[in-house]
C-alpha positions as a printed Julia matrix, in Angstrom:
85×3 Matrix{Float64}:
 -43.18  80.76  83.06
 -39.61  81.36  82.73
 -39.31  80.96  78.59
 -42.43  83.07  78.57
 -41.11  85.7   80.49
 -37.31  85.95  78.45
 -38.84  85.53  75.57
 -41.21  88.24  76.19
 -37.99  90.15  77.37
 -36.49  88.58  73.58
 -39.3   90.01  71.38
 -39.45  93.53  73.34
 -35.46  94.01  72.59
 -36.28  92.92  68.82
 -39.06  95.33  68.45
 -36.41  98.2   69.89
 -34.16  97.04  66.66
 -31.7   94.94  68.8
 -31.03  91.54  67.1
 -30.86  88.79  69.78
 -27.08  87.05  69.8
 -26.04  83.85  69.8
 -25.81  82.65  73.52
 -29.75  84.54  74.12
 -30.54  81.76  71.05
 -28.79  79.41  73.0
 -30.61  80.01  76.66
 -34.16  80.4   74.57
 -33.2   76.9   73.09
 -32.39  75.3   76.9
 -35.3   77.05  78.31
 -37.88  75.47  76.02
 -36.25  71.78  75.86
 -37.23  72.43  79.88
 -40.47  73.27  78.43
 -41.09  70.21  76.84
 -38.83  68.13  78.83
 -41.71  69.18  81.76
 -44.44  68.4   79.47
 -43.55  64.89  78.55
 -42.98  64.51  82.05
 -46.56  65.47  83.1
 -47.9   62.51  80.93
 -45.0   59.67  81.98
 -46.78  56.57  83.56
 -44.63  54.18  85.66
 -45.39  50.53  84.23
 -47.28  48.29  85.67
 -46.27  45.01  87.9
 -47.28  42.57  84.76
 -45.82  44.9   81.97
 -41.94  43.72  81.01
 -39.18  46.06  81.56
 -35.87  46.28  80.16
 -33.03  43.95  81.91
 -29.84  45.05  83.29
 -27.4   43.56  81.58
 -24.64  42.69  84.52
 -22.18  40.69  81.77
 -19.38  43.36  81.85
 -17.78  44.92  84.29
 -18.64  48.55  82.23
 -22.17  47.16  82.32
 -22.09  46.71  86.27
 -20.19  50.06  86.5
 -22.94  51.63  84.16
 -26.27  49.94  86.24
 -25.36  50.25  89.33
 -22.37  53.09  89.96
 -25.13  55.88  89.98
 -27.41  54.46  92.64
 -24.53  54.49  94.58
 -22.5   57.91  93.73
 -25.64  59.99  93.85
 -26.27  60.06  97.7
 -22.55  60.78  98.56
 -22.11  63.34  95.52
 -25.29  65.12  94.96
 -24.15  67.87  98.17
 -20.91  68.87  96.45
 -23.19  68.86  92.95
 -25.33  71.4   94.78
 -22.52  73.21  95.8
 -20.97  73.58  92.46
 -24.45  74.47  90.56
């Protein structure tokens, strides 16, 4: 609803003879990857108990750092992330 709505706002300011600029390219371009980044999300299906999924490779210590370091950060971090967004 949100890309519909700028670029409604967009194609109004072209039709008044105002050229969009870069960084209104830019925030169309972020608003529809959401766009399809929510669409591809709607038709996701977690796999199934039998179905193989990919291993976690624990050989390294930038491997172990890589798997498990965000399970871990996330709960402690994600206020101050709030905070900053």
């Amino acid at each position: 609803m949100v890309f519909r709505i700028f670029l409604l706002n967009v194609l109004c300011c072209m039709v008044q003879g105002q050229p969009p600029g870069i960084l209104v390219i830019i925030a169309a371009g972020i608003l529809l990857f959401n766009v399809r980044a929510a669409l591809l999300d709607s038709k996701w299906k977690p796999a199934a108990e039998d179905e193989d999924r990919p291993m976690h490779f624990n050989e390294t210590f930038a491997d172990k750092l890589a798997d498990h370091l965000p399970a871990k950060a996330w709960p402690m971090l994600r206020i101050s992330f709030f905070v900053l967004a």
